[in-house]
C-alpha positions, 0 to 999 in steps of 0.5 A: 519077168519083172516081178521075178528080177525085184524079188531077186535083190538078195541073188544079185544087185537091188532093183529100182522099185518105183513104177516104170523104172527099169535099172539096177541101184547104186549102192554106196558101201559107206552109207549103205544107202541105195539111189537110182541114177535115173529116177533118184529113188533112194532105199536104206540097204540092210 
């Protein structure tokens, strides 16, 4: 199931990918840089 809802970053908000974080990036629209509120994991987004 977990593996199911980080492949799903193109159906709806991108998942944090680090090992034991469950929750969703936060995407800023200006910078177009993804960071996780809790673990502070950041993605560049496409």
């Amino acid at each position: 199931m977990r593996r199911m809802r980080r492949r799903s970053y193109a159906a709806g908000r991108p998942y944090c990918s680090t090992n034991g974080c469950t929750s969703y990036l936060e995407v800023d629209p200006v910078t177009k840089i993804a960071t996780c509120p809790i673990c502070g994991y950041t993605r560049r987004t496409h």
